[in-house]
N, C-alpha and C positions, 0 to 999 in steps of 0.2 A: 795152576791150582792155588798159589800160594797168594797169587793177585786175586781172584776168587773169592778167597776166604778174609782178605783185610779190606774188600770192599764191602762185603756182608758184614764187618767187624764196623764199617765206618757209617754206612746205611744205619745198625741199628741205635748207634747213639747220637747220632743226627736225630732221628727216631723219637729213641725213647729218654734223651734225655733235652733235647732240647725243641722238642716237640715239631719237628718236620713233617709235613704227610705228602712224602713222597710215596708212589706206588713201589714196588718191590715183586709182582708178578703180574703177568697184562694175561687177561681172558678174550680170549681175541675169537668171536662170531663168525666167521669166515662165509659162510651159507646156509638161510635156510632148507635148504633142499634138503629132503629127506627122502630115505626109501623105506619107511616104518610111520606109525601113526601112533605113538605111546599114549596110554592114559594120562599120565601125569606130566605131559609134558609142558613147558611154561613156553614153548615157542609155536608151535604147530596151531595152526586157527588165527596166529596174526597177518604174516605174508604166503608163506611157504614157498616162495619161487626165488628170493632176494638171492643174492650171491655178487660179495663185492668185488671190484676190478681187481690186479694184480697190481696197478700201480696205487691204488688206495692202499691197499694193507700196508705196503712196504711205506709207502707215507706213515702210518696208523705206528708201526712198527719203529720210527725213527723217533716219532714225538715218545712212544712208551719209553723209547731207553733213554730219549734227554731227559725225560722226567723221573729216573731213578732205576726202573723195571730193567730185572736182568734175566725173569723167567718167562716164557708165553706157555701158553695152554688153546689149543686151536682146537675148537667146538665147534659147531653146528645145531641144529639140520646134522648132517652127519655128512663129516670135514672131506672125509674121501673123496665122495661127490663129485668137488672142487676142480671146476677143469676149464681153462681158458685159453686159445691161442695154441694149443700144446703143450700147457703149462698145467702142471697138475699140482698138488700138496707139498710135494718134494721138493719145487720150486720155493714155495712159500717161506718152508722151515732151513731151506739153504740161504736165501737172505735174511733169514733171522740171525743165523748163526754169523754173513758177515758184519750184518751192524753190529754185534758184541752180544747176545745175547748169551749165557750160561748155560743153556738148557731149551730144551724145544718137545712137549708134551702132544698126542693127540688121544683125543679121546673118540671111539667107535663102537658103534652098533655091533659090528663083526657078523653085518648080514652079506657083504661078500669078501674076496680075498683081499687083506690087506697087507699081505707081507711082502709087498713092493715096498711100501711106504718107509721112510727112513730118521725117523726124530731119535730124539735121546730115551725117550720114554713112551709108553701106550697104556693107556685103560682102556679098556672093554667095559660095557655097560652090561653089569650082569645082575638080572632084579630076583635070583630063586634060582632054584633046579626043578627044569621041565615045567610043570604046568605053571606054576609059581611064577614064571620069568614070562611065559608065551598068555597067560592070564592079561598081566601089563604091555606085552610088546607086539602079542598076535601067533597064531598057529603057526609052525614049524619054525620059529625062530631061536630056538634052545638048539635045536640038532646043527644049524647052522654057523650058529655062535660056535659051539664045540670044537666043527671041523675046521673053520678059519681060525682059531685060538691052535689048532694043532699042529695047522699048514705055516704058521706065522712063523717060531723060529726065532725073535725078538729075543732073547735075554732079559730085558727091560719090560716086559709085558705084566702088568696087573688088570685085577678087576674092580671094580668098584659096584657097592649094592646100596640101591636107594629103599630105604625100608618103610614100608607103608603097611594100609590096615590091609591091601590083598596078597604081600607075602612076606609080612615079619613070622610065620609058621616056619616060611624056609632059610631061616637065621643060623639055625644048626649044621643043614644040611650045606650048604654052603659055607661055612667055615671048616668043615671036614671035606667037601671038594676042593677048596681050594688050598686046601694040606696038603693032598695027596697029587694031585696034578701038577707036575713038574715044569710045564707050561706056563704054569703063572707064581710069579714071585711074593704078592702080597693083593691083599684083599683092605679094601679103604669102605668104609661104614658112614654112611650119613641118611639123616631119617627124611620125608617127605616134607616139603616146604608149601604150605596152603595159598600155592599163586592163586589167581580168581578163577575158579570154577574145577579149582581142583582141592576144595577142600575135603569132601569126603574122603579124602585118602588117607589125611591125617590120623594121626594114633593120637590119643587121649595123651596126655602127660604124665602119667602112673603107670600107664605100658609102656611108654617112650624109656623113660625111667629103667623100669625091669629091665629092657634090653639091652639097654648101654651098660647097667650091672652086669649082664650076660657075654657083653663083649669084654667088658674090662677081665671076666674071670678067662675068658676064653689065651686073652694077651696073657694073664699071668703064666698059663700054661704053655707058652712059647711059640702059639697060634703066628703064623705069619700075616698081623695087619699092621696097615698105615698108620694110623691114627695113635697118637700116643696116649698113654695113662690120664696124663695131665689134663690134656683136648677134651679127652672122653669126660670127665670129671667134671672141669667147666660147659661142658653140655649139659650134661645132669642136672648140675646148677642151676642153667640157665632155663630147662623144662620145666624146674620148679620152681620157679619163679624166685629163687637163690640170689640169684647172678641176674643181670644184664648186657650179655654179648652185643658187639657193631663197636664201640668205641675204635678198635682196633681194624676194622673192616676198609680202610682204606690203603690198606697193603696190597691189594686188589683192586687195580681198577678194570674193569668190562669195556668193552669196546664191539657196539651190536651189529646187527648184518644190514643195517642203515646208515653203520657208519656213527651214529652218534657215541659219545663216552663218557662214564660215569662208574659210580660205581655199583655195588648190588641193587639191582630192579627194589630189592625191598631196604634197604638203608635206610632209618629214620622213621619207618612207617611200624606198624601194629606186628607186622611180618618177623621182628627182629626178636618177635617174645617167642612166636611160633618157629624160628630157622631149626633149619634140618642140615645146613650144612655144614660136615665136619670142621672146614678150614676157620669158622668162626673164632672154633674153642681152640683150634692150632694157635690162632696168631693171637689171641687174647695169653695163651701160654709162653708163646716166645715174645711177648712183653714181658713176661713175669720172670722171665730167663729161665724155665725150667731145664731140666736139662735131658729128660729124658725127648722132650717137644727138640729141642733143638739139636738131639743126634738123628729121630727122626727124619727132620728136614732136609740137613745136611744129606741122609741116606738117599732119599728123596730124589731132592736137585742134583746131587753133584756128585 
């Protein structure tokens, strides 16, 4: 742990003070495949079948850590899926862990059982309670979610809600489920991102606004979410045209289900005024060395 923490220590003033832009968490695409068809989804409608070899990734996975990255996050399509040779997900995130990797994240639909599955960490994609969530993701996928979130067993298990115009209603209701459900550790907040053909989902920037006030009051009150004070705040900012988040966005580089790598699909473009995601105003915050953004993270990763 103690190596752990003096290379985080060493990463971020390489970083922040002598301007390096190494990665520091790899988003690693594993397969389109999916067993859901979401509204907002920024991948479904491009291949839908991709799914890359086992010996790519772990290639994929050796360039992230020469290049700085000590945390992965294995997405989809929906990652489960992922099966080759007799080689399933568990494969993937066991040679993450021998190249050096910190930490090994997936994130799931939780439309079947995943508590085979074995990383350091899980999110579940949770958009509402009940109709709210199955409006976005489709009829009977809430009852679904529930019971694999119950059968799962993970320790490490959070959800994450992406909040758009069909269920920021259910912002409440969901911060009070995910209170009370001992199943899940914390709840991570990020708003809808206007990829192309998914703008209508977008929230105005004065509701956007309201809500992240509503989350912020919700954390003062001891709510267990991700997202820290600070994060939330330089969102707000950045809704209102305050701030300008991405500078910092290359702590993240992506790595898509074709193999190619980069970093956010929207980096650079008009995208960066409209982002919805959390991790924007994280990492613009641990530039800024806040410190509640930087206990956060630590709680996080490690």
């Amino acid at each position: 742990m103690i190596k752990q923490y003096a290379y985080l220590a060493w990463w971020f003033v390489r970083a922040r003070f002598f301007g390096r832009r190494a990665p520091l968490q790899t988003v690693l695409f594993i397969t389109d495949k999916c067993n859901l068809r979401c509204k907002h989804c920024s991948v479904y409608g491009s291949a839908g079948n991709r799914q890359r070899k086992f010996d790519d990734i772990v290639e994929s996975l050796r360039r992230s850590y020469a290049a700085g990255s000590r945390f992965v996050d294995l997405e989809g399509g929906e990652p489960t899926l992922w099966k080759e040779d007799g080689k399933t997900i568990n494969d993937i995130i066991d040679a993450a862990v021998r190249i050096g990797f910190f930490s090994v994240t997936v994130t799931t639909n939780a439309q079947q059982d995943f508590s085979w599955i074995h990383p350091h960490s899980i999110w579940v994609s949770l958009d509402g309670i009940g109709r709210y969530h199955e409006a976005i993701r489709g009829e009977g996928t809430f009852p679904r979610l529930e019971e694999n979130i119950r059968k799962c067993g993970h320790k490490h298990l959070s959800v994450n809600m992406v909040v758009n115009s069909l269920n920021w209603e259910s912002l409440d209701e969901v911060m009070e489920y995910v209170r009370a459900n001992d199943a899940i550790e914390q709840v991570s907040i990020n708003f809808h991102t206007p990829f192309p053909g998914t703008e209508y989902l977008m929230l105005p920037p004065a509701k956007k606004a309201e809500l992240i006030d509503k989350v912020l009051s919700y954390k003062k009150k001891g709510y267990p979410i991700m997202n820290s004070a600070s994060g939330l705040r330089k969102m707000k900012r950045n809704t209102l045209g305050q701030l300008r988040l991405g500078k910092e966005c290359f702590v993240s580089n992506f790595i898509y289900p074709d193999g190619s790598e980069g970093l956010c699909t929207g980096y650079g473009t008009s995208q960066c005024r409209d982002c919805g995601f959390c991790m924007a105003g994280e990492m613009s915050s641990v530039f800024h060395f806040c410190p509640d953004t930087l206990l956060a993270g630590f709680k996080l990763r490690m």
